[in-house]
C-alpha positions as CSV (number, residue, x, y, z in Angstrom):
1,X,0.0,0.0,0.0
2,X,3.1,2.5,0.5
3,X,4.6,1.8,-2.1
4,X,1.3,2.1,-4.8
5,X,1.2,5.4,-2.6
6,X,4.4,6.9,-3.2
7,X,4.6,5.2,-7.1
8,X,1.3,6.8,-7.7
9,X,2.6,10.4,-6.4
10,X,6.0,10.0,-8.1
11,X,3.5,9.4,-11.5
12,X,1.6,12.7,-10.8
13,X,5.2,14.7,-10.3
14,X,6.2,13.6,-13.7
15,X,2.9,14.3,-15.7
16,X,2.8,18.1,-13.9
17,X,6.6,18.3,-15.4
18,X,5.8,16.3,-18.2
19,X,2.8,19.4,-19.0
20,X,5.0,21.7,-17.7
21,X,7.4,21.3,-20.6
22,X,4.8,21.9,-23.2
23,X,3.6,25.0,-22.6
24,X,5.7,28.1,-22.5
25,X,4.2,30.2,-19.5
26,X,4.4,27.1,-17.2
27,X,7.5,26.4,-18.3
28,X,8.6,29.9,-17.5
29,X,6.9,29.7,-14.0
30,X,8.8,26.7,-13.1
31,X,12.1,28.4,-14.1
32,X,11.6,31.5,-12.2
33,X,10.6,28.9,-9.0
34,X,13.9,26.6,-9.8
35,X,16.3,29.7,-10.0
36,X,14.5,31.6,-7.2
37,X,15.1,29.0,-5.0
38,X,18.7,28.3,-6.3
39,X,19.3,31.9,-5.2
40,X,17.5,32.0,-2.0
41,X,19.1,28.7,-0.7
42,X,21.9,30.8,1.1
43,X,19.5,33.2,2.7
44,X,16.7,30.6,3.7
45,X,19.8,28.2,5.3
46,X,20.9,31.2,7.2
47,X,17.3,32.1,8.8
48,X,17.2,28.5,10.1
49,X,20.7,28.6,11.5
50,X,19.9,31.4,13.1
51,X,16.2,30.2,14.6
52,X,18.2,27.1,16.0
53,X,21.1,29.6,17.8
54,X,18.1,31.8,19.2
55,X,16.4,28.5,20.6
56,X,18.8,27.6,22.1
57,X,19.5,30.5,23.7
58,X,16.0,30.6,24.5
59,X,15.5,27.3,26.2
60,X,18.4,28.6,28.6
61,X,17.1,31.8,29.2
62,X,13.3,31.2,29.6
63,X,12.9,27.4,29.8
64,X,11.1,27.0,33.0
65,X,9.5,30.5,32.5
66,X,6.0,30.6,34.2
67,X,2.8,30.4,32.1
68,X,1.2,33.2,30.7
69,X,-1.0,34.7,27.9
70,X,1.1,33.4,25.5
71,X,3.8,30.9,26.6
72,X,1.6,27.5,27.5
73,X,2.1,24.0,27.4
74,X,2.7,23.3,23.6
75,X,3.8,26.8,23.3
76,X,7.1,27.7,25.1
77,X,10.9,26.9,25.4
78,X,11.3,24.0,27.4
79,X,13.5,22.2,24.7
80,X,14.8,23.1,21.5
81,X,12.1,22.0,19.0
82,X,9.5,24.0,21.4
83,X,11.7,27.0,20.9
84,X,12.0,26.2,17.2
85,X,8.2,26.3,16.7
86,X,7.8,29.0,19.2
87,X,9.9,31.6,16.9
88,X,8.4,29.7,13.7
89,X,5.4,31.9,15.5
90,X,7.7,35.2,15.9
91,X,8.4,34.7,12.2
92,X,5.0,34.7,11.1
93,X,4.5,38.0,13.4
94,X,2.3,36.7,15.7
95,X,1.8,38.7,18.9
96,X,5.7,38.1,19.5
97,X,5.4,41.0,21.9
98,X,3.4,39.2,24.1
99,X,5.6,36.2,24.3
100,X,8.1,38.9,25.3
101,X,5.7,40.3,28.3
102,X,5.5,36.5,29.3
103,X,9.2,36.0,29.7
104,X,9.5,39.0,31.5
105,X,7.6,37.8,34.5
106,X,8.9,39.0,38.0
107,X,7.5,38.6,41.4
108,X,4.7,38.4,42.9
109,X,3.8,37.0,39.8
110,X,6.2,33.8,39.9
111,X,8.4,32.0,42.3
112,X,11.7,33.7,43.2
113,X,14.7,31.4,44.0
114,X,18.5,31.2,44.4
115,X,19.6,30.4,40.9
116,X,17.5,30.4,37.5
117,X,17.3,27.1,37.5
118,X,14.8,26.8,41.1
119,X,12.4,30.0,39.6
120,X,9.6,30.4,37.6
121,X,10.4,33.9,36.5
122,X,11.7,35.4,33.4
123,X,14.3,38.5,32.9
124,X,13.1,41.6,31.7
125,X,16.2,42.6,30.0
126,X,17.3,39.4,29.0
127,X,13.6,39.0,27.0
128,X,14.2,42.6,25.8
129,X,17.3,42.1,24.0
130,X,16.1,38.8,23.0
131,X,13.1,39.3,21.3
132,X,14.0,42.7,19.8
133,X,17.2,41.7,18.3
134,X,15.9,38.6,17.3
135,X,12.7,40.0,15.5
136,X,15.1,43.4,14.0
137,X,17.2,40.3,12.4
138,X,14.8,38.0,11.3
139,X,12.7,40.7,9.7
140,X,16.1,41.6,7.8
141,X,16.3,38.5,6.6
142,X,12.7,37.9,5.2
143,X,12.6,41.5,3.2
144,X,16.1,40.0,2.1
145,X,14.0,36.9,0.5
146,X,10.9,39.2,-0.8
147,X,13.6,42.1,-2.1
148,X,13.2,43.0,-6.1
149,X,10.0,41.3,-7.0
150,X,10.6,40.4,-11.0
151,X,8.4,42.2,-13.7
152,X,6.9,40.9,-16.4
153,X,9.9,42.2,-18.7
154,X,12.9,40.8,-16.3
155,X,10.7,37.1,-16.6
156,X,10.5,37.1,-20.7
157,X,14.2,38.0,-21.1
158,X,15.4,35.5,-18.7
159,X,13.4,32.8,-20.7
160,X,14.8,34.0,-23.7
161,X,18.3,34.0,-22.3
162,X,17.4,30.2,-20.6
163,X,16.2,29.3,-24.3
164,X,19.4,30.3,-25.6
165,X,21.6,28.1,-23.7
């Protein structure tokens, strides 16, 4: 059953590029997509590299931070993959400064102790810099990938240039 599965979705990968070689607007598409992502393989390889140093960071700096609006059971930095997903959100732009405000938790609020290992609370200036560096950076990176949309002009030479080769 797995393998008719996968045979059957190999088959429907090789008629869309099968189709894809016959007509010339498709076939433009799919070069623009092939050389965009050629180009953008740097860039995107970089934004992860960087999500996996900042959850790191984050699941030593607000791993056992409290619950809040925000930070919850599937949602927090308890481990790596938790922080992974957690600035997969911050990415996206959703309500990142609220996961801030969460992390920034002091008493009464939380449970003070010796060391940050035996509290609940977060660091106010720890989840400043964090947050704001990391969403100043990321943000760089993204209008990096979106920079220079190509026109309609740019898309016709390049296929004739492809054509030509």
């Amino acid at each position: 059953n797995d393998f008719s599965h996968s045979f059957g979705f190999i088959v429907i990968i090789l008629r869309f590029f099968t189709i894809t070689g016959k007509h010339a607007t498709l076939r433009m598409l799919m070069l623009t997509v092939v050389v965009s992502v050629y180009k953008s393989f740097f860039i995107i390889m970089g934004m992860f590299l960087l999500i996996l140093t900042y959850a790191l960071a984050g699941n030593i700096l607000f791993g056992s931070v409290k619950y809040g609006e925000s930070i919850g059971r599937q949602a927090n930095f308890s481990t790596t993959s938790r922080g992974i997903i957690m600035l997969f959100r911050i990415v996206t732009g959703e309500d990142w400064y609220k996961i801030m405000h969460d992390c920034m938790i002091s008493p009464p609020f939380c449970t003070p102790g010796g060391n940050s290992w035996e509290t609940d609370c977060g660091n106010f200036r720890a989840a400043m810099m964090f947050f704001c560096s990391f969403y100043v950076i990321i943000t760089y990176i993204v209008l990096n990938l979106l920079q220079r949309p190509v026109n309609a002009h740019k898309l016709k030479l390049f296929v004739k240039i492809e054509a030509q080769k």
